[in-house]
Structures are given as structure tokens and as C-alpha cells.
C-alpha positions in Angstrom: -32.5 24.8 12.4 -30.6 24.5 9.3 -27.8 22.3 7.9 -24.3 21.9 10.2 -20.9 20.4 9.4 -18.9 19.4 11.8 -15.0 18.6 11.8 -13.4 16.7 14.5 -9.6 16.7 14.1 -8.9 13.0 15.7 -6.4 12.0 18.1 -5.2 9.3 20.3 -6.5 10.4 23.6 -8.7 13.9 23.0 -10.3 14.8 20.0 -11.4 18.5 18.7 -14.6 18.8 17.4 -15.7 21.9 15.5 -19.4 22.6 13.8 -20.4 25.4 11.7 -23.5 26.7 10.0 -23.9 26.9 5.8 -21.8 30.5 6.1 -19.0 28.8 7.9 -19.7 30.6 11.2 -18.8 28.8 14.4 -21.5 27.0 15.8 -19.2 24.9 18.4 -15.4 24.6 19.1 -14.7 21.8 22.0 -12.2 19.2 22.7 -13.1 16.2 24.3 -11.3 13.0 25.6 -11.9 10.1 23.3 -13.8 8.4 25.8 -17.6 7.0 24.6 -19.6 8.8 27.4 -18.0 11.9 26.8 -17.9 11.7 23.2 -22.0 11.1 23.4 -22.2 13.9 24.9 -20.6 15.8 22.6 -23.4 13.7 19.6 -26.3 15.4 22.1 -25.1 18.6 22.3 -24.3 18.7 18.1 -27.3 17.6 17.1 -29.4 20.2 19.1 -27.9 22.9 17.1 -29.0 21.4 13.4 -31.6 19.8 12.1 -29.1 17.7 9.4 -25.5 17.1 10.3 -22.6 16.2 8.6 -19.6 14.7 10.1 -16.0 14.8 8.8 -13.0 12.9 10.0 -9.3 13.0 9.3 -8.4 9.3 10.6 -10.4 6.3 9.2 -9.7 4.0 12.1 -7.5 3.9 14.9 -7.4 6.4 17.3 -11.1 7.5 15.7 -12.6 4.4 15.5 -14.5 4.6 18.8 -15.8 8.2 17.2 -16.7 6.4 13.6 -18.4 3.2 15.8 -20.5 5.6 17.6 -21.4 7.7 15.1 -22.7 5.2 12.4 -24.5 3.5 14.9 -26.5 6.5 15.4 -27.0 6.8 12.3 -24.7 10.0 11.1 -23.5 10.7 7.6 -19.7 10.3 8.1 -17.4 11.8 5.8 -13.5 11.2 5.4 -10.7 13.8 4.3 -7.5 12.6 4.4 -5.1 14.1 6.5 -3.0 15.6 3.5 -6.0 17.0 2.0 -6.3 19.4 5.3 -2.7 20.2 5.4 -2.8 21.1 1.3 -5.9 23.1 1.9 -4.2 24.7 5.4 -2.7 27.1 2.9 -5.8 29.0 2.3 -7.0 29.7 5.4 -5.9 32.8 7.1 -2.7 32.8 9.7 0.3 30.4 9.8 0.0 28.4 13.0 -1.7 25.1 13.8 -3.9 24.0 16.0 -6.2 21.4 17.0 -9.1 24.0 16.8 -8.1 24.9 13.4 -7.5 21.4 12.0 -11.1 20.5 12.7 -12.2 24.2 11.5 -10.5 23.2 8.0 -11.4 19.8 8.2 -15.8 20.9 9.1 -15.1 23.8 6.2 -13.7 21.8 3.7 -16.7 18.9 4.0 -19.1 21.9 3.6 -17.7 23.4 0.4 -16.2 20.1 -1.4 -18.5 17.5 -3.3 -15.7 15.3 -3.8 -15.2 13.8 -0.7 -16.3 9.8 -0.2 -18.6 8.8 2.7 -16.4 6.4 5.4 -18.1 3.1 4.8 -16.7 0.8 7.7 -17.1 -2.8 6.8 -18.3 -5.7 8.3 -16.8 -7.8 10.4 -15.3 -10.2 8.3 -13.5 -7.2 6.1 -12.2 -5.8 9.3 -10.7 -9.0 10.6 -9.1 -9.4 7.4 -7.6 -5.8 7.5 -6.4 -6.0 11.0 -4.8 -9.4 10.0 -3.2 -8.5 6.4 -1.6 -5.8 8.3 -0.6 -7.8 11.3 1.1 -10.0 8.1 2.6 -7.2 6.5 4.7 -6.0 9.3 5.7 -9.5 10.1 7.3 -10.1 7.0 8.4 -6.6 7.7 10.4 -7.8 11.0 11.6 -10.9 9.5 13.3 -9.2 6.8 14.7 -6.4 8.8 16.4 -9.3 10.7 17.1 -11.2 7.8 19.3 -8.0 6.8 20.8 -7.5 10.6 21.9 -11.4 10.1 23.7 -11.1 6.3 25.6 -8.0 7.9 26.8 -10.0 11.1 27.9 -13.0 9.3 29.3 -11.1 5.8 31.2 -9.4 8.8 33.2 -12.9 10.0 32.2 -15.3 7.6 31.4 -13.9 4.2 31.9 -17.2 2.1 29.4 -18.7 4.3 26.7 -16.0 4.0 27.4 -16.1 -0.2 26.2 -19.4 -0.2 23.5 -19.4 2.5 20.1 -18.7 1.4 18.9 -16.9 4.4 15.0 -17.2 3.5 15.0 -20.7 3.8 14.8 -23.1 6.7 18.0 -25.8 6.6 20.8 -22.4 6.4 18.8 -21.1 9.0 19.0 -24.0 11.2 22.6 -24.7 10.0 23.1 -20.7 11.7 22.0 -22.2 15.0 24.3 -24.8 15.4 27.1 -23.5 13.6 28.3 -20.4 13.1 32.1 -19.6 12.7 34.7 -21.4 9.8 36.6 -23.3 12.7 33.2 -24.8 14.2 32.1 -26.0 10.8 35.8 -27.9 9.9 36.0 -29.3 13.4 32.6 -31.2 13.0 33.4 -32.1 9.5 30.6 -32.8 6.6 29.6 -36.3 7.7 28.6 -35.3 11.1 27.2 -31.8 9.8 24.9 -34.1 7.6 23.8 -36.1 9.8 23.3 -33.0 12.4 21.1 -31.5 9.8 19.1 -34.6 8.7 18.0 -35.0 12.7 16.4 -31.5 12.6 14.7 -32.4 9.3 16.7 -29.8 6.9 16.2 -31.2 3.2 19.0 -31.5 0.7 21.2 -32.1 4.1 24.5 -33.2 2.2 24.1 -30.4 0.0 24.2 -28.0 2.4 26.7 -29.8 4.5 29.1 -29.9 1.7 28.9 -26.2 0.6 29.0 -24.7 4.6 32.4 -27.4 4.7 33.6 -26.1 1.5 32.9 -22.5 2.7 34.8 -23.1 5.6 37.8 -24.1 4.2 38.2 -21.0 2.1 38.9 -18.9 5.7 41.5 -19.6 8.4 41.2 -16.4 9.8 38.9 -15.5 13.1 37.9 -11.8 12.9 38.2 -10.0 16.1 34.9 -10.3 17.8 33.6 -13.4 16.2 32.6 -15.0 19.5 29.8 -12.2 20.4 28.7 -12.2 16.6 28.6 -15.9 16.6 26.3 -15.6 19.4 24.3 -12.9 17.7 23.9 -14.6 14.9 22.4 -17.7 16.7 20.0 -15.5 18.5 19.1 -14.0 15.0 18.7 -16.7 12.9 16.0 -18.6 15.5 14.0 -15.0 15.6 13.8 -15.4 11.6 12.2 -18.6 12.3 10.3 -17.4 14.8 8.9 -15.1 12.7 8.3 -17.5 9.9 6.2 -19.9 12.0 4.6 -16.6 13.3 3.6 -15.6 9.3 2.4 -19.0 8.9 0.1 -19.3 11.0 -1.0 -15.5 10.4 -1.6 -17.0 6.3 -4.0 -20.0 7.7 -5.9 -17.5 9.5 -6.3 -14.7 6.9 -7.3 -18.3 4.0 -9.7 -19.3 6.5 -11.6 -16.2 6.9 -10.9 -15.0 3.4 -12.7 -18.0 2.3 -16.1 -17.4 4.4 -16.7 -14.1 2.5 -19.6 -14.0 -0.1 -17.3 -13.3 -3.0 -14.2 -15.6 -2.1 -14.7 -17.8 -4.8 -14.9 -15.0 -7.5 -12.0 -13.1 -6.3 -10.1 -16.2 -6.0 -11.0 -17.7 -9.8 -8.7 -14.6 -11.3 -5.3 -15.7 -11.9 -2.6 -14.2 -9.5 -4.9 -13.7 -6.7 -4.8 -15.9 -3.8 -5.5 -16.3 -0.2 -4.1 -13.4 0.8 -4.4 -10.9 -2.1 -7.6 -11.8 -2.0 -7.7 -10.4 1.9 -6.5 -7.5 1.1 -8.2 -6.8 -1.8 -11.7 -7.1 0.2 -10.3 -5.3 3.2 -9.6 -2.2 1.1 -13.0 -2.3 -0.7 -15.1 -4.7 1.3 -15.9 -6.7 -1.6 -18.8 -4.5 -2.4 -18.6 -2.9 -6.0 -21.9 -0.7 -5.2 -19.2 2.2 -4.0 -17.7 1.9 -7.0 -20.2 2.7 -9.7 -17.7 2.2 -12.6 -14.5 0.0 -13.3 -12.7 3.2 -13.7 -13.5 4.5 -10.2 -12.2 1.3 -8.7 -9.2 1.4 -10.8 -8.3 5.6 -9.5 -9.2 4.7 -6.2 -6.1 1.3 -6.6 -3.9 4.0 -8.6 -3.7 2.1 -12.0 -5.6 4.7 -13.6 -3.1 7.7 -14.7 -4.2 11.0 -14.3 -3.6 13.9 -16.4 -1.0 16.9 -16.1 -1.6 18.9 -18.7 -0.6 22.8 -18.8 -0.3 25.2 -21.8 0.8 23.9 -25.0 1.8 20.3 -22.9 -0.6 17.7 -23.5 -1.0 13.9 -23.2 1.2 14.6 -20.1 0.1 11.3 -17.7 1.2 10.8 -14.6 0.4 8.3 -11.4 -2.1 10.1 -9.4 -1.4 11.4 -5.6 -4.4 9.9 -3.8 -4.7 6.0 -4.3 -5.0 3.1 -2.0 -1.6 1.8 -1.8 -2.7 -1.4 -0.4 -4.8 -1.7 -3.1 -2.5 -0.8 -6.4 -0.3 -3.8 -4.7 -3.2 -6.5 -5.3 -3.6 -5.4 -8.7 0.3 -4.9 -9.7 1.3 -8.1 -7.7 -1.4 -10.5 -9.1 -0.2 -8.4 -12.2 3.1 -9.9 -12.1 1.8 -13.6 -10.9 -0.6 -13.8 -13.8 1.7 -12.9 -16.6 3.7 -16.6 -15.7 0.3 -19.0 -14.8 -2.3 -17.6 -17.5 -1.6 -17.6 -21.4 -4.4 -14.7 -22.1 -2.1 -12.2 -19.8 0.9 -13.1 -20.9 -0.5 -12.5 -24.5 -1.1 -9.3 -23.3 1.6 -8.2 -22.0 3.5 -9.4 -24.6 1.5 -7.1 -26.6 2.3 -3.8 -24.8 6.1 -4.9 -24.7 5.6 -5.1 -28.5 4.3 -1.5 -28.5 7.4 -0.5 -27.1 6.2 -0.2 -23.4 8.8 -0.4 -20.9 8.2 -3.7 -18.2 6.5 -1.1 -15.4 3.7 0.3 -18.1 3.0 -2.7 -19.2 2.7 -4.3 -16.0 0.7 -1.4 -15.1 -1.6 -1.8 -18.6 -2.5 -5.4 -17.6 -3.3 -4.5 -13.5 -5.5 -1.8 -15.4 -7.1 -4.5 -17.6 -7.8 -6.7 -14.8 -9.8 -3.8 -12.6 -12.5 -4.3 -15.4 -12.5 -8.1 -15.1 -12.6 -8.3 -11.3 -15.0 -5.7 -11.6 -17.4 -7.2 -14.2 -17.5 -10.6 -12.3 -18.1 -9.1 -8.8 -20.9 -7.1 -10.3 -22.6 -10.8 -12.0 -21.6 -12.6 -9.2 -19.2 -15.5 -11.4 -16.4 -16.6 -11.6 -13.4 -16.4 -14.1 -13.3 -18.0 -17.5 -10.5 -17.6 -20.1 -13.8 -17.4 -22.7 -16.5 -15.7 -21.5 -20.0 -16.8 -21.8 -22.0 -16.4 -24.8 -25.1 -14.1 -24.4 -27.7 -15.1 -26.3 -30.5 -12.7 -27.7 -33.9 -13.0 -26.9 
């Protein structure tokens, strides 16, 4: 028995799993419900017809993650094409219509022919809880400013001084909005008694805000048809924005307090502009471990700081942002980018630099997030952390 590939086009409740030999004949074509005895059967009945197998999957977690669990624990060399790659390569196989069958077909042909592809590497624990978490984060802050926009719309709508001098991304307007929501509620209660309102819940800068809501509500006599059932939905709004921000809280101690028990917390942490939770999802894309990334440059293609050619004909020097890149990723580096350029001197030298070259803010941005994939990379690989002058390496 020879070498097989086999492509198993995931999804959420059956999966279709498709093997073929070294001259792309069909070897096996079956879908199967993504359930674990089912889908062990399916392992038995692959390897019987080769003596090595490799494995290719479109999804890298989710509805395939019972699939990837099973396979690496029996040992299978896993590889991962992302689903754009098979619709791209799609073109080139004969006929116009899609199917499961064909997905996997494309998906087990393409593993055999490509040498490009990157073995799926699922993480340890700790990586995955800090994937699952940053995520969790990221659509919170998501929600809450979705519903930070529904609220400036409601109250623009009946009370547009008010919402001009509201920040709505901090607590006291946000518990002013509770109480008080219309121009006639705000003069009858006056700014003594707002003040004092405010100063029982614990809002800072109470007379401040007081005075300007006050102020606000003298500018406008006029109640807008509707105003009660806006009033009303702009209470209910405003306490599910701090719902939400007592929700992301607590979601930031978690992902600091398991960020902090990884192996290479304190490196990642010791580079300017990365904290607690760019340093999350900085290991949750890469695991922390620079052995898949044998050079600084990988590491910087696979975050998208890297630019890629697009040269053709007499064009040359013609860079561009490449199309596959971890966008998760390319945000640690741009972010902490941004973050070091106003808390450490040597970036902002640099960036003054590239400004002075007569890049625009973006590249050089972009230049110093490049720059700092070779740093982060350097450390992780000697295991220490930052120092604005590196050690001195004396000869032997």
C-alpha cells in the first residue's frame, strides 16, 4: 500500500471525506455525521487503504474540531487549506457546480500536489483558552459599541445638545442616561439635586456633568414626537452598555490571569505596546512557539507586515499587502505599533525616521510593526526579555 491524501470538506453536522492514491484516483468518497464513533470509523476504514496518510482540512476549529482532536491524537499528519484556497483553485477542476464531494476532492488533490501548505498545529490548552477568550472579548466590545451607536442615534434624535456633550464610553453620562433622559426631566430636577443624584451612584466629576446636562437642557424647549418610548429606550440602552462593560471586565482579568501562566508571559509582556491582552492574542495565533516559524520573516508574512511583490512586465518594485495573513495577528503588531510610538523613545525615533523619509503615517506604522517581528522574535528564540540596549556579547 502506497501513500493516500485524504480531503474532508468540514461542516457543522456531516462532513465529506474524500481519499485518493499518488495519481489522484479515488480511493474513497463518504460523508459522515460529525459524530466521534462515526468519524473513527471512518480513521479505520482510511487507514486500511494506505500505508502513510495525509489528512487535509478546510476549517481549523469549530465545526472540525472534534475531526482535528481525533485525528492528532492518533497520531495523523494534519494539513490546513484555507477555504479561499479551494474556492481559487475550484477554477481548475473540470465542471461548474459544487459539491460536498467535490470540495473535499479539491481540498485531498490540492494537499497532494502543493508543498506550500502548513501542518495544523493545535495548541495547548492554555493557547486555546486564550483564543476562545480574546474572541469572546472581541465581540463584546463588538456589542457594546453597536449599542453605543443604537444609543447616540436615539438620543441625537430628541436630545442632540445632550448627546454632544455626553461621552458615551464612560460611566457617569451613562448613568446620567438612566436616570434622566429628556430636556424637561433634566430642568425639573435642577443641577443641585442632579449633583447630588450623581455623587450617590459614585459618578466622578458629578458637578461637572451636572452643570453641562443642565446647561444642555436649557438650549431645548421642544419635546419631539415620540420622546417618551425613546426616553425609555434609551434607559434600557444605556444600562446594556454597562452591562457589557462590567461583562468586558471581567473577560480582561481572565484573559491577564491566564496570559500570565504561559512560559513566555514575561517576554512578550517586556516589549513596549503589548499588554495583557495583546499579549493573548498574540500567543493564541502562534502559540508562543517560534519553532514553526524558522525565520523572523516567516512570522512577519504569516501577521501581514511583510509586503509582497506584484511585479509584471516592465513594472517593478510594485509592493503590495499580501492576501493570506493572520488578521488577528497584523492587529497585535500594528496596535502595539501605535502604543509604542508614545511610551518608548527608541520607536518613536524610528518612526520619526520613516516620517522623515517621506513615508505616509500607515507605512511607517507598518515599517516599525515590521521592525518589532524581529525583536519579539529574537527574544522568544533566547528566552529574555526587552532591553532598550541589548546585551553585549563578548568573544571567547
Amino acid at each position: 500500500m502506497a501513500k493516500i491524501w485524504v480531503g474532508v470538506d468540514a461542516g457543522k453536522t456531516h462532513h465529506h471525506c474524500v481519499a485518493i492514491d499518488e495519481n489522484g484516483k479515488r480511493l474513497l468518497s463518504r460523508r459522515v455525521a460529525n459524530d466521534e464513533p462515526i468519524l473513527l470509523d471512518l480513521l479505520g476504514d482510511v487507514l486500511a487503504l494506505g500505508e502513510e496518510v495525509v489528512w487535509a482540512v478546510d476549517l481549523a476549529d469549530g465545526a472540525a474540531g472534534l475531526l482535528i482532536a481525533l485525528l492528532v491524537n492518533h497520531g495523523q499528519y494534519l494539513l490546513y487549506i484555507p477555504g479561499r484556497v479551494v474556492n481559487r483553485a475550484a477554477d481548475g477542476y473540470r465542471g461548474d457546480g459544487k459539491t460536498d464531494a467535490k470540495d473535499a476532492a479539491i481540498i485531498a488533490d490540492q494537499a497532494r500536489v502543493r508543498r506550500d501548505l502548513h501542518p495544523l498545529r493545535p495548541g495547548d490548552e492554555l493557547t486555546i483558552e486564550l483564543g476562545l477568550l480574546t474572541a469572546y472579548r472581541m465581540d463584546l466590545a463588538a456589542d457594546r459599541t453597536r449599542t453605543v451607536n443604537r444609543l447616540r442615534a436615539l438620543l441625537t434624535g430628541i436630545f442632540p445638545s445632550l448627546e454632544r456633550e455626553l461621552e458615551l464610553t464612560n460611566v457617569g453620562p451613562l448613568v446620567l442616561l438612566t436616570g434622566y433622559q429628556t430636556p424637561a426631566a433634566i430642568r425639573r430636577v435642577g443641577a443641585r439635586r442632579l449633583e447630588t443624584w450623581l455623587r450617590n451612584r459614585k459618578v466622578r466629576n458629578a458637578a461637572q456633568l451636572a452643570a453641562g446636562a443642565v446647561a444642555a437642557a436649557e438650549r431645548q424647549h421642544t419635546a419631539v414626537p415620540g420622546e417618551k418610548v425613546t426616553a425609555r429606550l434609551v434607559h434600557t440602552l444605556a444600562r446594556e452598555v454597562m452591562a457589557l462593560n462590567e461583562r468586558i471586565a471581567e473577560t480582561d482579568k481572565l484573559v491577564e490571569g491566564r496570559f500570565r501562566e504561559h512560559e513566555h508571559a514575561a517576554v512578550i509582556a517586556s516589549v513596549p505596546g503589548i499588554g495583557p491582552l495583546l499579549g493573548a492574542e498574540f500567543l493564541a495565533a502562534t502559540g508562543g512557539d517560534m519553532a514553526a516559524f524558522a525565520t523572523p520573516d516567516r512570522l512577519a508574512a504569516f501577521a501581514g507586515v511583510a509586503p509582497a511583490p506584484r511585479d509584471s512586465g516592465k513594472v517593478s518594485g510594485n509592493l503590495h499587502r499580501p492576501q493570506r495573513y493572520n488578521r488577528r495577528l497584523q492587529r497585535v503588531f500594528y496596535t502595539s505599533a501605535l502604543i509604542s510610538i508614545r511610551c518608548c523613545e527608541e520607536s518613536r525615533r524610528f518612526y520619526d525616521r520613516k516620517r522623515a523619509e517621506g513615508k505616509r503615517h500607515t507605512q511607517a506604522v507598518l515599517a516599525l510593526a515590521r521592525r518589532r517581528v524581529n525583536v519579539l522574535w529574537a527574544l522568544l528564540r533566547d528566552g529574555r526579555c526587552y532591553q532598550p540596549t541589548p546585551p553585549v556579547t563578548l568573544a571567547a
